[in-house]
C-alpha positions in Angstrom: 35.0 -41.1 -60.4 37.1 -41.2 -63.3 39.8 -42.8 -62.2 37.6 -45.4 -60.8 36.0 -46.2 -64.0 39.2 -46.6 -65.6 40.3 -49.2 -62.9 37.5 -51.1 -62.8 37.3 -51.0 -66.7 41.3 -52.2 -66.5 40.2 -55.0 -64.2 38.2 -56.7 -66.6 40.2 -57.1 -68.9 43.1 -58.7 -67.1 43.2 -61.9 -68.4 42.4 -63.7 -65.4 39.0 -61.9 -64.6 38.4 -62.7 -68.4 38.9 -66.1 -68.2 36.8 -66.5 -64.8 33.5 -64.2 -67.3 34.2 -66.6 -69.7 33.7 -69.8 -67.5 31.0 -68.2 -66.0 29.5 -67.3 -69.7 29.3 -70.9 -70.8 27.9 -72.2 -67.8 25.4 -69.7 -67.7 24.1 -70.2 -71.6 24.3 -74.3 -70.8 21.9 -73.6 -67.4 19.7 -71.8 -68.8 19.3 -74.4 -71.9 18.4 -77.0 -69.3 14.7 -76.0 -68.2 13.9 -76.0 -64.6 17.4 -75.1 -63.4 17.6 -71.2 -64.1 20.2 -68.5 -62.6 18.8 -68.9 -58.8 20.1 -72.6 -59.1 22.8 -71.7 -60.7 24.4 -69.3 -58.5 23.4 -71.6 -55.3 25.6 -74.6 -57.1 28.5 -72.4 -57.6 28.4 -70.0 -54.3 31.0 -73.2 -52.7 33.2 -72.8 -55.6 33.7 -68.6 -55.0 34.1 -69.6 -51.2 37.9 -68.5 -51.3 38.5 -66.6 -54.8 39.5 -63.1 -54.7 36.4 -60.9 -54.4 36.6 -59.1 -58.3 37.3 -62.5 -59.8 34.5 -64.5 -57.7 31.7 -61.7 -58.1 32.5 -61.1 -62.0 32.3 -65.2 -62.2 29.0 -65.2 -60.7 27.4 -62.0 -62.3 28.2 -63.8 -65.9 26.1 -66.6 -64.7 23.2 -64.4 -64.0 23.5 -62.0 -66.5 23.4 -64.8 -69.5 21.2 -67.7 -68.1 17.9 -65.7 -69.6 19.6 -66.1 -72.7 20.3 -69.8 -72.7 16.9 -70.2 -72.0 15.2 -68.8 -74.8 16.5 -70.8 -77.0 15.0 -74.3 -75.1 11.6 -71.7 -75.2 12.2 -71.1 -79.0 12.8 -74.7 -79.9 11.1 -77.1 -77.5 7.9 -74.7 -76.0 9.5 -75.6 -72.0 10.8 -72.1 -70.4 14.4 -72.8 -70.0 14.0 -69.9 -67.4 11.3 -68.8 -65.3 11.1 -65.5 -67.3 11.6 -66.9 -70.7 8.0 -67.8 -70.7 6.8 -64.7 -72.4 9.5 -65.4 -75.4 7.6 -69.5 -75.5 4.0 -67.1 -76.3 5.4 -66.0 -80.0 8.8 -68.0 -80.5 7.3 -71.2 -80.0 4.7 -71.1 -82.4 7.7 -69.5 -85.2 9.6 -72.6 -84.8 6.7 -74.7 -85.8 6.3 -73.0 -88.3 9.5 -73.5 -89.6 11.5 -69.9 -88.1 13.3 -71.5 -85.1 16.6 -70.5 -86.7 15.0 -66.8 -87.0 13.4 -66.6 -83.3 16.5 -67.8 -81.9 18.7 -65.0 -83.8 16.3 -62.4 -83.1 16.3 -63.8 -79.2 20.2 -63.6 -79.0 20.8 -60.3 -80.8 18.2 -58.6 -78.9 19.0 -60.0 -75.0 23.2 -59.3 -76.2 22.4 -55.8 -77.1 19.6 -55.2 -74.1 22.6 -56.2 -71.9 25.4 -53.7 -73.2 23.3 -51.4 -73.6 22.3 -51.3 -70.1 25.4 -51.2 -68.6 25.7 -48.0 -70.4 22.2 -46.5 -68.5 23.9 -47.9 -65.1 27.3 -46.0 -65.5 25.4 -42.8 -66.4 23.4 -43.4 -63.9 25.9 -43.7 -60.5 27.0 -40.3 -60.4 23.2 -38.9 -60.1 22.4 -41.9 -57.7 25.8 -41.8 -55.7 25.3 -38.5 -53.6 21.2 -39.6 -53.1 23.0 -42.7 -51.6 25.2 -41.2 -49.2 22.3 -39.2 -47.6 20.8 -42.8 -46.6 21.0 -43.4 -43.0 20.6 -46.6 -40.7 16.4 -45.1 -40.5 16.2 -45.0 -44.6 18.0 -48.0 -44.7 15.4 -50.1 -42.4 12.8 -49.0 -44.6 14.8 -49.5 -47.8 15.2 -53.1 -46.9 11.4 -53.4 -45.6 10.0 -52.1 -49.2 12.7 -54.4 -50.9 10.9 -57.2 -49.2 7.3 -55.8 -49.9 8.0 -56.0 -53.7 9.4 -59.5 -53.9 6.3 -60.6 -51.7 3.9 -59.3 -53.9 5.2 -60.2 -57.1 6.9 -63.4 -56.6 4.0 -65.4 -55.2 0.6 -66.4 -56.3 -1.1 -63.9 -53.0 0.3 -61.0 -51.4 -0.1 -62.9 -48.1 1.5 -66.7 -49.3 4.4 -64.1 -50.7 4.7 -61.8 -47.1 4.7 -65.3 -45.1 7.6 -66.8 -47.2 9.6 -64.0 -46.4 9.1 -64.0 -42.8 9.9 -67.7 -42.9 13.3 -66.1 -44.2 13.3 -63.1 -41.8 12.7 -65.6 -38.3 15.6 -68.0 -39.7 17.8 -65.3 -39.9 17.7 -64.8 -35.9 19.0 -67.7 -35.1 22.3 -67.9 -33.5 24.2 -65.5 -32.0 23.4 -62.0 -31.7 26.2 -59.5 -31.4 24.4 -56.7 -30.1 23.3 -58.6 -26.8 25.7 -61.3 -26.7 22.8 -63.9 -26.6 22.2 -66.9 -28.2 18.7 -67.2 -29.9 16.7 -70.3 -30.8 19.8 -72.9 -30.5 18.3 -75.2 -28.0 21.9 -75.7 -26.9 23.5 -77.0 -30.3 26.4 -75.5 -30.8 25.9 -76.2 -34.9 23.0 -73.6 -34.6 25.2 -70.9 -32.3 27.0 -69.6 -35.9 22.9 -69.7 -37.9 22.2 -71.8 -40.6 24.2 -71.9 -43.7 23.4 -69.9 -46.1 24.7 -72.2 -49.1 23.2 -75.3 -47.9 19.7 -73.0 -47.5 20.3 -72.1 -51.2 21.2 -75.4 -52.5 18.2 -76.9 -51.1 15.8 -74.8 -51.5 16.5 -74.2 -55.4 18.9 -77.4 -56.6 17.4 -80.7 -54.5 13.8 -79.0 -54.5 13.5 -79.1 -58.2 15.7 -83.0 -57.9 12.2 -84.0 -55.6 9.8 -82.1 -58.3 11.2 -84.2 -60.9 10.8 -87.4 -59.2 7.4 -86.9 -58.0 6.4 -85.9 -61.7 7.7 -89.2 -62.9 9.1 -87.3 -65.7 12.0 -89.3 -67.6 13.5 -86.8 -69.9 13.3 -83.2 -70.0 12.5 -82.8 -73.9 10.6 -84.7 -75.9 10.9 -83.6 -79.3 14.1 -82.0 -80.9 13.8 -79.6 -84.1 17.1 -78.1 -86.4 18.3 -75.0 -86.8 19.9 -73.6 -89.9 22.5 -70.7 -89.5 21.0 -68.6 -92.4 17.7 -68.7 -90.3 20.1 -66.8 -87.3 20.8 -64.3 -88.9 17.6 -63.4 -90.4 16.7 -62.7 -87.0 20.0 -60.6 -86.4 18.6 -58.6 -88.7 15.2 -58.4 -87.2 16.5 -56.6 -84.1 18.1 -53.9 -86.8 14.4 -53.6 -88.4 12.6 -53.2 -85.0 15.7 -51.3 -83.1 13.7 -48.9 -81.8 11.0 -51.2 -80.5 14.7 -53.1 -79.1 15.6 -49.6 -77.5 11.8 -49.1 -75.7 12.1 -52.2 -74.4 15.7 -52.3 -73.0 14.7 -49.2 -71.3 11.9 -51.0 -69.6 13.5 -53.5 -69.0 16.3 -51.8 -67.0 14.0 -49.6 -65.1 12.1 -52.1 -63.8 15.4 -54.2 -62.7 16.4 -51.0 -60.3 13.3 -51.2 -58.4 14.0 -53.6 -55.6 12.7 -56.7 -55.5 10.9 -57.3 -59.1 13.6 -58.8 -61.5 13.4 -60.0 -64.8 10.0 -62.2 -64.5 7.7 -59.2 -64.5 9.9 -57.1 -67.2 9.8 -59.6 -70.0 5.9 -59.9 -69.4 5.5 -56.0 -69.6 8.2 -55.1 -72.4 6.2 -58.4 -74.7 3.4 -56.4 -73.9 4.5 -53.3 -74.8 5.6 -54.8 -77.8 2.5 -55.6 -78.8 0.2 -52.6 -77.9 3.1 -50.7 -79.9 3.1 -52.7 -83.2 1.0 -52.8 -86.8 0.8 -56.2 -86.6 -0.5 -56.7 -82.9 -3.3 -59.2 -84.5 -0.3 -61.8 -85.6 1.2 -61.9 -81.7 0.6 -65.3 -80.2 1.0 -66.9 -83.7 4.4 -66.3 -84.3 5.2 -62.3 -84.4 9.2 -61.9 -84.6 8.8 -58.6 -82.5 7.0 -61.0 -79.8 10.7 -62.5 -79.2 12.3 -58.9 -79.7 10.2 -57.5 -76.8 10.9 -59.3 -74.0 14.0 -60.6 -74.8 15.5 -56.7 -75.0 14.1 -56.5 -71.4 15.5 -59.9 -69.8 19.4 -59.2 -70.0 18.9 -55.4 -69.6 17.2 -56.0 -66.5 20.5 -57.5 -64.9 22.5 -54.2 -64.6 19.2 -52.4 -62.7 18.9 -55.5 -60.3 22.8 -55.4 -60.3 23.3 -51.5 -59.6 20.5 -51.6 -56.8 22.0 -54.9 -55.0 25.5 -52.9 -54.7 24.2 -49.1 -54.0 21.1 -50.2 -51.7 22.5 -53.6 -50.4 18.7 -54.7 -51.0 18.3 -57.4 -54.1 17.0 -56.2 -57.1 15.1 -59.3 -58.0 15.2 -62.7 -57.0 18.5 -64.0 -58.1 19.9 -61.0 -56.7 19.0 -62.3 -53.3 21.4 -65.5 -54.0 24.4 -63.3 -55.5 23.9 -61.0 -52.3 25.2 -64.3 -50.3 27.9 -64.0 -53.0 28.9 -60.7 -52.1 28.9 -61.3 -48.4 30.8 -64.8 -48.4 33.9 -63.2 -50.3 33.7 -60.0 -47.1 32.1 -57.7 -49.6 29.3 -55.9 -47.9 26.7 -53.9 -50.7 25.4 -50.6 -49.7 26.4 -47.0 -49.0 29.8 -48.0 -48.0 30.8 -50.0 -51.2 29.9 -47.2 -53.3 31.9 -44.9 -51.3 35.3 -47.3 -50.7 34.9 -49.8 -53.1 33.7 -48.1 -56.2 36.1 -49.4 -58.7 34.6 -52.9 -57.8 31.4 -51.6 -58.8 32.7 -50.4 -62.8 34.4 -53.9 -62.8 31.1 -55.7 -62.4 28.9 -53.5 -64.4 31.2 -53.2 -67.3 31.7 -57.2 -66.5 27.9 -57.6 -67.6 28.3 -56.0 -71.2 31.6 -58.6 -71.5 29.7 -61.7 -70.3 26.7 -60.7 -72.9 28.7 -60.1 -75.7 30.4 -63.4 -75.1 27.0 -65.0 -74.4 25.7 -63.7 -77.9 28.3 -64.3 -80.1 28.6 -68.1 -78.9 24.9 -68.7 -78.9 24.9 -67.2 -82.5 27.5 -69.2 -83.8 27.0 -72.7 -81.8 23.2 -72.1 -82.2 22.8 -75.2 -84.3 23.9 -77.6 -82.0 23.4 -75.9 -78.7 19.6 -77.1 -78.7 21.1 -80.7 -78.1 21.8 -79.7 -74.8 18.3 -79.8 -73.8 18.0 -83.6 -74.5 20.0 -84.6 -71.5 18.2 -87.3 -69.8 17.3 -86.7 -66.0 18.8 -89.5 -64.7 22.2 -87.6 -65.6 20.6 -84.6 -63.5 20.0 -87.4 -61.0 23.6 -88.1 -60.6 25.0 -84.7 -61.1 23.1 -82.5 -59.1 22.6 -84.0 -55.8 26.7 -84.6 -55.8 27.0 -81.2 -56.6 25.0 -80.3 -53.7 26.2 -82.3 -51.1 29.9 -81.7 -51.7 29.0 -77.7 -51.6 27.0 -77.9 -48.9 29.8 -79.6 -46.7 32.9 -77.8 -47.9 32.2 -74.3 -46.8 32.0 -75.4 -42.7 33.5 -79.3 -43.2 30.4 -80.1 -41.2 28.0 -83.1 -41.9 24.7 -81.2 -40.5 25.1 -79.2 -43.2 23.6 -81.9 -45.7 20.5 -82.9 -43.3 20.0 -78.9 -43.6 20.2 -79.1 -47.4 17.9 -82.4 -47.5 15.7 -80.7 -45.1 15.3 -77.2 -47.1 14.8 -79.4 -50.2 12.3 -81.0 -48.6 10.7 -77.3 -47.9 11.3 -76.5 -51.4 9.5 -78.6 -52.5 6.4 -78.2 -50.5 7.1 -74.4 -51.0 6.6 -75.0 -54.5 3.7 -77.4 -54.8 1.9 -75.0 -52.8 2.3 -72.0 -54.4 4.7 -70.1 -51.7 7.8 -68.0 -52.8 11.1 -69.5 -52.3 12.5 -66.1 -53.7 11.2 -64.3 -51.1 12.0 -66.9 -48.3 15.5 -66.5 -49.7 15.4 -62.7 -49.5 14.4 -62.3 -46.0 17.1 -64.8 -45.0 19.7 -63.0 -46.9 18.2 -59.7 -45.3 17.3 -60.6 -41.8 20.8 -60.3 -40.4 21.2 -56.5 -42.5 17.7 -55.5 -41.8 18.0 -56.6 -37.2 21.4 -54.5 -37.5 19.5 -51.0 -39.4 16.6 -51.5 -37.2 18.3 -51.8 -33.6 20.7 -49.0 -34.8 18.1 -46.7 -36.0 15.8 -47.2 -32.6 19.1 -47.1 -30.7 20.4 -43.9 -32.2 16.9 -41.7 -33.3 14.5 -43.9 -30.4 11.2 -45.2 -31.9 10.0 -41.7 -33.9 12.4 -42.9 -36.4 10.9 -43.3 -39.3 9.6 -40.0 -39.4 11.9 -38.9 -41.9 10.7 -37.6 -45.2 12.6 -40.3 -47.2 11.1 -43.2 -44.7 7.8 -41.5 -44.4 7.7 -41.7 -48.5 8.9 -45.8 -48.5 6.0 -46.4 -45.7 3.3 -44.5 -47.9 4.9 -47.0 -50.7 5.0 -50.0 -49.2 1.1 -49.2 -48.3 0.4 -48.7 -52.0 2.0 -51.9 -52.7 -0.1 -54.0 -50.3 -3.0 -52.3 -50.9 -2.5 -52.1 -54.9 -4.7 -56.0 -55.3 -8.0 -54.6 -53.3 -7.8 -51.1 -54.8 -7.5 -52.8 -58.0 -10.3 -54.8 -57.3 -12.6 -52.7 -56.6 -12.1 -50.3 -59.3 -12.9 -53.0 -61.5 -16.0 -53.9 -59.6 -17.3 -50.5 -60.3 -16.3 -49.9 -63.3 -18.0 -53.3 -64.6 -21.3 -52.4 -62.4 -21.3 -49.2 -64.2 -21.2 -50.4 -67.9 -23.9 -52.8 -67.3 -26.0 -49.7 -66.5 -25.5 -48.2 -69.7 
């Protein structure tokens, strides 16, 4: 264990690995500046680039992306009131309202401090964390693993989409996709209707690139928006640091909330949206000035910004030792892991663990990069936001076409990437998740392989396991959590109008 630490730890740092964290840290801060993009996006555009980079410098590229993006975006929340990032809308509900009242500069300093030091701090709760989690891990057979995957998908359902039932049907969308092509186990060829473009499945990067990238391109143009910001504000360094020192003042609220954060990003399948809503929250149930949250409370940024960036190393640590996404973006970097022949479970944790240090201890890098350029460039960086759409226009699509053709050289690849735009779209108008579409996809393939082996190997009593009979009682609690909920409130309502 030691010796792997220390080899992953000397990976990092070779100055190639830090050049590729680097890279990744600036376009991650810049992406999550510009609203509507976010890490999801991000990682679909740059999965072509990884395509043939060694596996510890492609991964640590892509894991700086997502571990800074959140960060980027709060300070388009801060500034402008738009969510650079889905999750930064819980920072817009008190960091919006300080910069009109003049503490931009502050929000964004408290912002950046508290997301830098949420993120290394949690990489610190992950390491301690693998030696307790490695030998549970090594129990898990192909029967826990079945049900791992199934309760991975369960979570994303219910959180990501507006209904429980919208959610399940967008990741079964995913899960039927998945099946097409060929299937080693039988030697058969499902749903190809005699295309040999089909008899290999669909691409996963031109799935990504238009679900995510081109869907939010068709968004735009139906919305008839013509620039992303409308106003701009400045930002005075003096004002940063006030807010440095904010996170100093509240630390311990910080610490709460880094914790939350990172517990909630090792449960599969919730991510960062859910624990920036419920560390802001916590923030203000916890505070003496909970009456001033909404109008411009500094510990209203501290909150949920702690929680965004420490939420990366739980999502992170569950993607590698479960193989099942911890949140949504995980489900993109998991296409990461398995285009450069990296495959997350039990087996990287046993042979590849060194990989595992490398990209944990890659995280705390990337933030401290992230925070210390945000900090100092803070001023400016808010310019970024300004960029007219018709640039995004020209940009984007390029970007998207050229990825989605390079990884096979084949031209269907684009009419899949128009087409799953297209879907996107729709997908997003009405209210479906395109997270959990993405996750059963991702998972289909790994989930047909666990299930066939388990029925194959301990017949159809399989899931009779302790461990499976535990996820099945959870993934029960997790569908039936709305109704239950529900009707407690029904009651309890009916029985306070009595008294």
């Amino acid at each position: 264990m030691v010796e792997a630490l220390l080899q992953g730890t000397a990976t990092v740092f070779h100055p190639t690995i830090l050049i590729g964290i680097f890279i990744g840290t600036v376009f991650g801060i810049v992406i999550g500046i510009i609203p509507a993009i976010g890490a999801m996006v991000a990682c679909s555009l740059f999965l072509p680039f990884v395509y043939r980079m060694p596996p510890d410098l492609a991964l640590s590229f892509l894991v700086a992306i997502t571990s800074v993006t959140v960060t980027g975006g709060s300070i388009t929340s801060i500034l402008l009131g738009i969510p650079g990032t889905v999750p930064n809308a819980a920072t817009i509900i008190d960091g919006f309202p300080m910069a009109q009242k003049g503490e931009g500069g502050r929000a964004i300093g408290a912002a950046v401090a508290s997301s830098m030091f949420g993120g290394i701090i949690s990489v610190f709760f992950a390491l301690g964390m693998i030696p307790v989690i490695r030998p549970i891990v090594l129990t898990f057979r192909a029967p826990e693993m079945s049900m791992v995957i199934l309760m991975g998908l369960s979570f994303l359902a219910i959180i990501a989409a507006g209904s429980p039932i919208k959610g399940m049907i967008s990741g079964l969308w995913g899960l039927l996709l998945a099946l097409i092509g060929f299937q080693g186990l039988t030697g058969a060829y499902r749903f190809t209707f005699g295309s040999m473009f089909l008899s290999d499945g669909i691409d996963l990067i031109a799935v990504a690139l238009g679900l995510f990238a081109l869907a939010e391109m068709f968004d735009m143009i139906v919305s008839g928006k013509t620039t992303i910001a409308k106003r701009e504000t400045k930002v005075r360094m003096r004002h940063v640091l006030q807010g440095v020192k904010d996170v100093y003042v509240h630390k311990w609220l910080w610490l709460r909330s880094s914790l939350i954060g990172y517990i909630i990003g090792v449960i599969p399948g919730i991510g960062g949206d859910v624990a920036m809503f419920i560390a802001y929250g916590h923030a203000k149930h916890t505070s003496k000035n909970s009456d001033k949250f909404g109008a411009g409370c500094v510990e209203g940024v501290i909150g949920p910004e702690s929680a965004d960036n420490a939420c990366v190393a739980g999502d992170l640590l569950t993607t590698m030792v479960f193989g099942i996404p911890g949140g949504p973006v995980m489900a993109i970097l998991l296409g990461g892991f398995l285009l450069v022949g990296v495959i997350p479970g039990p087996v990287m944790v046993k042979e590849n663990l060194p990989l595992v240090f490398t990209l944990l201890i890659g995280i705390a890098v990337a933030n401290a990069i992230a925070g210390i350029i945000c900090i100092l460039v803070a001023p400016q960086l808010i310019r970024v936001a300004s960029i007219h759409i018709d640039y995004l226009f020209v940009v984007v699509p390029v970007v998207v076409f050229v990825g989605a053709f390079v990884t096979e050289s084949d031209v269907l690849n684009l009419i899949v990437a128009i087409l799953f735009g297209l879907l996107g779209f729709l997908m997003k108008k009405f209210d479906y998740s395109r997270a959990a579409f993405v996750l059963g996809f991702v998972l289909g393939e790994l989930f047909e392989f666990y299930l066939s082996r388990s029925l194959k190997i301990f017949g159809l009593t399989f899931f009779l396991s302790p461990a499976c009979l535990t996820m099945i009682v959870i993934i029960i609690g997790v569908f039936s959590y709305p109704w239950f909920k529900k009707i407690v409130s029904r009651k309890f309502l009916k029985g306070s109008k009595k008294v």
